[in-house]
N, C-alpha and C positions, 0 to 999 in steps of 0.2 A: 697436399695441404694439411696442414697442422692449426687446432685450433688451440684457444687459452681457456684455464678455467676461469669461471664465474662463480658468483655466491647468489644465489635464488631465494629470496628473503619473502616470505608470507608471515604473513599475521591471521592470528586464531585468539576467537573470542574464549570465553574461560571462567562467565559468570559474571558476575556485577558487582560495584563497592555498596556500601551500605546508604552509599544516597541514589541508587538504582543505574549508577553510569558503567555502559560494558566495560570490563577489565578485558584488554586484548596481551595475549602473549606471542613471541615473534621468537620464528623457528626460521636457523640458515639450513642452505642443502648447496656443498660446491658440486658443480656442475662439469665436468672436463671438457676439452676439445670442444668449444663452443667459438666459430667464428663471428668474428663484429667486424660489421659493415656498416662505415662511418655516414648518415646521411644528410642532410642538410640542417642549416643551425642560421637561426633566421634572430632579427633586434623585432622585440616586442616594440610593438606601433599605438600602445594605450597612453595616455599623456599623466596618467597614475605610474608608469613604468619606465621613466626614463632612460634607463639602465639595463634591462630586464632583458633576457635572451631567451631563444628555444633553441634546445639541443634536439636532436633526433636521429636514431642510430638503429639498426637491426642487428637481432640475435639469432645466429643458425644453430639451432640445439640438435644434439647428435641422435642417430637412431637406436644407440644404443641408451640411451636417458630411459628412463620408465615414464610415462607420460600422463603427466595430471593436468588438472584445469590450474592456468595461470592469473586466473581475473581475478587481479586485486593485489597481485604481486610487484616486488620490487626487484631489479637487479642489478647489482653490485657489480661494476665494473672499474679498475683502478682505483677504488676508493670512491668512486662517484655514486651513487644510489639513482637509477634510471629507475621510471614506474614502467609498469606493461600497459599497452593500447589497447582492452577489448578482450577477449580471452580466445587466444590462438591456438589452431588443431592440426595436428600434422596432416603432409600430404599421405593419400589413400590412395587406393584402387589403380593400381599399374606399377610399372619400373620406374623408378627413378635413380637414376645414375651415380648418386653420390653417398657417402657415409650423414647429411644429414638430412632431416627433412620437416622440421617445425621452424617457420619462418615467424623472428616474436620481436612486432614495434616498438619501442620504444621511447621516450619521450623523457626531459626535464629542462624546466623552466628556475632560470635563476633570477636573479636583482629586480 
């Protein structure tokens, strides 16, 4: 199995404007051999939403990434900007059989 790259989008604060609102700056990181596994994608049921859909897909990031906290991050797949669900930690403690092992929800709601 061969995975794709991804682009790993966080945002970092970096001070304040002069009327005290954080200034955030946003740092990419592509990610290699990252498999997406397409999950269910459901029609928003709010009568505000006519339109409105949820996407939801998982991201298997590889063991060889260096592993940071993802709460709060975005990720960039075919142009799409997917949020992360929670802030996910790789598997520990024993064998696990494959090249990856941080398993990272994803989520985005359109219209």
């Amino acid at each position: 199995m061969q995975g794709e790259p991804i682009t790993l989008i966080r945002r970092k604060q970096h001070g304040f404007t002069s009327d005290g609102e954080p200034q955030w700056e946003r740092t990419e990181e592509t990610v290699p051999n990252v498999l997406i596994q397409d999950g269910n994608g459901s029609n928003a049921t709010e009568s505000t939403r006519p339109d409105g859909i949820t996407v939801a897909k998982t991201a298997h990031f590889p063991r060889t990434w260096p592993y940071h906290s993802l709460r709060g991050c975005k990720i960039a797949i075919d142009g799409t900007e997917y949020t992360v669900i929670g802030d996910p930690r790789p598997y520990t403690g024993g064998l696990t059989p494959t090249q990856w092992n941080l398993t990272v929800p994803l989520q985005d709601e359109r219209g």
